[in-house]
KEKE-3310 file (N, C-alpha, C; in steps of 0.2 Angstrom, whole numbers, plus 5000, padded with zeros to 4 digits):
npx = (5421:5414:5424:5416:5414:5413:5413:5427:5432:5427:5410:5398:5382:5377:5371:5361:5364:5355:5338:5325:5311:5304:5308:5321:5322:5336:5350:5367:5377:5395:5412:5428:5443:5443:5427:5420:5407:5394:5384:5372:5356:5346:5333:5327:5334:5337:5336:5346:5357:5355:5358:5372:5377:5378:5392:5397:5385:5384:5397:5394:5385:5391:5402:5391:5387:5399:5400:5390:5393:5404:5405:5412:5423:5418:5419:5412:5413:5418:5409:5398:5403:5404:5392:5386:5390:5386:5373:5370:5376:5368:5354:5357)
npy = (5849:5849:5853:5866:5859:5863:5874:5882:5901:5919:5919:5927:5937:5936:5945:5937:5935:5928:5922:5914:5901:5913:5925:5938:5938:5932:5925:5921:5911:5914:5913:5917:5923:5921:5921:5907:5897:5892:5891:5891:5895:5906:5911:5929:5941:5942:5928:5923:5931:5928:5913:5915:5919:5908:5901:5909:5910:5898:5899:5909:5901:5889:5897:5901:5891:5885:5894:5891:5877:5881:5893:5900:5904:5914:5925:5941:5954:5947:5937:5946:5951:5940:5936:5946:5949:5939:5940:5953:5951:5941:5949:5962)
npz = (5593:5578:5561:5548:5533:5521:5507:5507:5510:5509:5505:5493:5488:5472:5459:5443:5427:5421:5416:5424:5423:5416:5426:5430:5442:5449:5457:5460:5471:5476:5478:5485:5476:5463:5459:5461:5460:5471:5474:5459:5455:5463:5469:5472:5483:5496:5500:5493:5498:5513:5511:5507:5520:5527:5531:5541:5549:5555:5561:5571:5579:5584:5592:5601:5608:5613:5621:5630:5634:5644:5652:5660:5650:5643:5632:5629:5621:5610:5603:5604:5592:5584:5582:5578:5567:5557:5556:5549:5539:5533:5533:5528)
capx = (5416:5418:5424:5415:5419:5410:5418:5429:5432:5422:5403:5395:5377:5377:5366:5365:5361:5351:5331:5322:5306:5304:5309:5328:5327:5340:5357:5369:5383:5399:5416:5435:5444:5441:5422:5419:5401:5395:5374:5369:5354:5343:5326:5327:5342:5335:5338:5355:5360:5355:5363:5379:5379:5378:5398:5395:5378:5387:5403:5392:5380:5397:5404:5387:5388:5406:5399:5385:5395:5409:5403:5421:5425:5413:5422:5406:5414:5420:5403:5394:5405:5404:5383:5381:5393:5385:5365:5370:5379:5361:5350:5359)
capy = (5852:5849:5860:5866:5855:5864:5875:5890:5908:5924:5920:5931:5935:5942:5947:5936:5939:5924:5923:5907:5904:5920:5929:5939:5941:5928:5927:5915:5914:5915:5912:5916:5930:5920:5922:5902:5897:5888:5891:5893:5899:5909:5915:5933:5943:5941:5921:5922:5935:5922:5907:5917:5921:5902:5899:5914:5908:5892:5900:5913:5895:5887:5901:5903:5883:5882:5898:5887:5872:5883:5897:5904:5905:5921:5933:5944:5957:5940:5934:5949:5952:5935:5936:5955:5950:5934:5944:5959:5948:5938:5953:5967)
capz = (5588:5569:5557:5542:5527:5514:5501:5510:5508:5508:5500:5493:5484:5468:5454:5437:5420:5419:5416:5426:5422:5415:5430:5431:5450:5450:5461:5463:5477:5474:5484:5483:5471:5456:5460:5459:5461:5477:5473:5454:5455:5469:5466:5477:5484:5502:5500:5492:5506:5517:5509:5508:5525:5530:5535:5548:5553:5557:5565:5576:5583:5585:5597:5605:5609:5617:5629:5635:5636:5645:5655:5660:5644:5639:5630:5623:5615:5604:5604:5603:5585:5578:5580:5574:5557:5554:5556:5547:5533:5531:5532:5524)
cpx = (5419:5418:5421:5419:5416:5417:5420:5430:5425:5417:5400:5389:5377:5371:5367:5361:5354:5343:5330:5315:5302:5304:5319:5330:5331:5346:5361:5376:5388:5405:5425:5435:5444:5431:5418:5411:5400:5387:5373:5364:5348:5339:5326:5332:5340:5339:5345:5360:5361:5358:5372:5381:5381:5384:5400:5391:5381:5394:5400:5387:5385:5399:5398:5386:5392:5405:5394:5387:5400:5410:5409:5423:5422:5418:5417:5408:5414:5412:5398:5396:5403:5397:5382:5383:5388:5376:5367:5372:5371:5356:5349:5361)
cpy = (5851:5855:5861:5863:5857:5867:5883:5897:5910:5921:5925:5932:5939:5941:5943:5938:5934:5923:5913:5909:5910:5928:5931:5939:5934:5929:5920:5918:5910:5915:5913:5922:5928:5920:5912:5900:5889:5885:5893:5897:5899:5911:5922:5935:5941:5931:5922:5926:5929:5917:5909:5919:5914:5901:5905:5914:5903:5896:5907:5906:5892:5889:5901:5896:5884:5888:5896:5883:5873:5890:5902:5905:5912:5926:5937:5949:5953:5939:5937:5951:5949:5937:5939:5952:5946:5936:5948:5955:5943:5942:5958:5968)
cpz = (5581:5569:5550:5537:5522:5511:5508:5510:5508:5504:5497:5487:5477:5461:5446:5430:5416:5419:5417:5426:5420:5419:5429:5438:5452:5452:5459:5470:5475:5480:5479:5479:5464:5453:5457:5460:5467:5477:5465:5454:5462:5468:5474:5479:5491:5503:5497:5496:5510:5518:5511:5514:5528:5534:5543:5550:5558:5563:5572:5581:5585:5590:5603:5611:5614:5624:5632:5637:5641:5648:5656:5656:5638:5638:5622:5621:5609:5600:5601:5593:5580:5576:5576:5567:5554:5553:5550:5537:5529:5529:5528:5515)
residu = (UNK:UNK:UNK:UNK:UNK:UNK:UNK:UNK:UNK:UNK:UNK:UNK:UNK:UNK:UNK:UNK:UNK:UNK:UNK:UNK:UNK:UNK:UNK:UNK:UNK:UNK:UNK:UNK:UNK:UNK:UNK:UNK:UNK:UNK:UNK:UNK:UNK:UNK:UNK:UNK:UNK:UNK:UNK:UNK:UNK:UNK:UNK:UNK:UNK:UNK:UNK:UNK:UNK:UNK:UNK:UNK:UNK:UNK:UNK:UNK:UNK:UNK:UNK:UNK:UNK:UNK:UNK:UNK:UNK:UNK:UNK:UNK:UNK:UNK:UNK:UNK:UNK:UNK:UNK:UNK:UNK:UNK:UNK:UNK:UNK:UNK:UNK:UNK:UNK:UNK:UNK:UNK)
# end
């Protein structure tokens, strides 16, 4: 299975100061401790949630894969963790 080759580190959605098309509900998404930018701009907190959950979307459909592909291999506490973080990090 590849490994993600985007950009690494925590994501996360945040609020910016910018006006598009005359709207401020703008985000963008951010990564790292220098808070580097991964998404400029995001129209909605609901979708820049979403975007930023992406590397945990991918790494909870990743895990769900190898325990399809490899039955003996279920360890659902594991499983049950990766989903819950990678749902709650998109919806929350």
């Amino acid at each position: 299975m590849s490994k993600f080759k985007g950009t690494q580190g925590k994501w996360e959605a945040n609020e910016t100061e910018r006006f598009y098309n005359g709207s401020k509900d703008t985000y963008e998404v951010n990564y790292g401790n220098d808070g580097e930018c991964v998404c400029e701009v995001v129209h909605g907190f609901d979708n820049a949630k979403l975007i930023a959950a992406a590397p945990e979307l991918l790494e909870a459909l990743q895990t769900i894969k190898k325990v399809l592909e490899s039955p003996e291999l279920i360890d659902a506490g594991n499983l049950r963790r990766v989903t819950n973080n990678a749902i709650n990090k998109a919806l929350n």
